[in-house]
N, C-alpha and C positions, 0 to 999 in steps of 0.2 A: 253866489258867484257862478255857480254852474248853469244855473240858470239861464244868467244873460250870456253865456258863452255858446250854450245851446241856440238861444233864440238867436245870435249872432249869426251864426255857423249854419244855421237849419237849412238856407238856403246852396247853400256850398256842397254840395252831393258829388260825392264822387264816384265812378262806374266801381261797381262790384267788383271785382276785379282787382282795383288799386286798393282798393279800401280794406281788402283782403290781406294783400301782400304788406302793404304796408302796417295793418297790426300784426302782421307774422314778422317782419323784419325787426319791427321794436320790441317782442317779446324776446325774441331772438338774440338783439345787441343787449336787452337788460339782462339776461340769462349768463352771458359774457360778459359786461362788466360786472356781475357777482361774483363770478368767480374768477375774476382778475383776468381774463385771457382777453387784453386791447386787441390784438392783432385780428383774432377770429371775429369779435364785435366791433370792427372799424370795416370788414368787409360786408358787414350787414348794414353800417351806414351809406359805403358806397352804393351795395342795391338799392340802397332805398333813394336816394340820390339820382339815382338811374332811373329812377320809373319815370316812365310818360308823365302821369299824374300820383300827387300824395297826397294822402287821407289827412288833410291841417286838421280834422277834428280830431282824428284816433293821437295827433299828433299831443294837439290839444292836452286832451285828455291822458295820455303818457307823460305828459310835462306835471300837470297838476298831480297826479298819484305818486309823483317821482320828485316831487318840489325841495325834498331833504337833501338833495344829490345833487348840488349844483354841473357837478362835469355832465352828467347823462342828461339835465335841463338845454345845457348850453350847446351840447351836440346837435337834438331834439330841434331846436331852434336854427342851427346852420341848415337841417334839413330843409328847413321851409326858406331858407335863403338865397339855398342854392335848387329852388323849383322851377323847374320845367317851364315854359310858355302854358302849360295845361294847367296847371296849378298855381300860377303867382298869384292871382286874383284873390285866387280860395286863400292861400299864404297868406297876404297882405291884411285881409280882414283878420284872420286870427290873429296873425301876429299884432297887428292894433290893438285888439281886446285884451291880450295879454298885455301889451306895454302897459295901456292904463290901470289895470291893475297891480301890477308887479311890483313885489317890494325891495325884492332882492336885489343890488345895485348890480351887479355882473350878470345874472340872468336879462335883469335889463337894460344891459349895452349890449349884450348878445341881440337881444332882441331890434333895436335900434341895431345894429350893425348890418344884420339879416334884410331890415325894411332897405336899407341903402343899398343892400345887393340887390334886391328885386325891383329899384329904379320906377315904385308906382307914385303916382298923381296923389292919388286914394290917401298917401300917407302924410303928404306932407304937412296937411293943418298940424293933425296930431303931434309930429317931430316939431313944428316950429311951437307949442305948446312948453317943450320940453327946452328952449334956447332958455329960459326964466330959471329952470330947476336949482334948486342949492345947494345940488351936489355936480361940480365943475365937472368931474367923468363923462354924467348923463348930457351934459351941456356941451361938451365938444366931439363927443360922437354923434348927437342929433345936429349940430355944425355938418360935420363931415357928412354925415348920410345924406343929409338936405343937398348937400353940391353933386354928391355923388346922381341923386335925383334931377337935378340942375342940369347935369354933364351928360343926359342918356344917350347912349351911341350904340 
């Protein structure tokens, strides 16, 4: 699996720089949700939220090492939802490669919820894929996201 997340992602390079901050911000908010203090590790989701550009592979790759944890998943994932113009792109592919694999049903309506905010082209085969599903959650959030991609304004 990390494999094709790798060779997904290879292309998706982010300047030094973001790719930096953005593994200091998530070491940072996981360090804070360990030791329970939300409030300190909510302002390291908002930097990270801020940046120009986000490292969707460091992203990635914190999501997968942290897959026990659904709330720091499903944060993890609003980051890339709420990306930048610099990063939706890079966003969009990861966040695709994680839907399809994803088993967790709340990590992936996060996930789908995310793609609907970032309003890309790129996503929709994959969410209409997901109108079939047999679990009605994933079927009416890949609904909504699709209109929300629909509706771009």
């Amino acid at each position: 699996m990390a494999v094709i997340i790798s060779f997904v992602l290879g292309a998706c390079k982010v300047p030094e720089k973001y790719s930096k901050l953005t593994k200091e911000y998530l070491t940072k908010y996981n360090q804070c949700a360990a030791e329970g203090d939300w409030d300190k590790g909510k302002e390291y989701l908002v930097k990270l939220i801020n940046l120009k550009e986000v490292d969707s592979e460091a992203i990635v790759s914190f999501i997968k090492s942290n897959e026990t944890d659904e709330a720091l998943c499903c944060n993890a994932i609003e980051i890339m939802g709420d990306a930048g113009p610099g990063s939706g792109k890079k966003c969009v592919k990861a966040l695709v490669t994680l839907m399809e694999m994803e088993t967790n049903i709340n990590i992936k309506t996060s996930i789908i919820y995310s793609l609907g905010k970032l309003k890309s082209r790129q996503s929709v085969e994959p969410l209409k894929k997901l109108l079939d599903n047999d679990t009605w959650s994933i079927r009416i959030m890949a609904e909504d996201a699709l209109k929300n991609i629909n509706n771009k304004k």
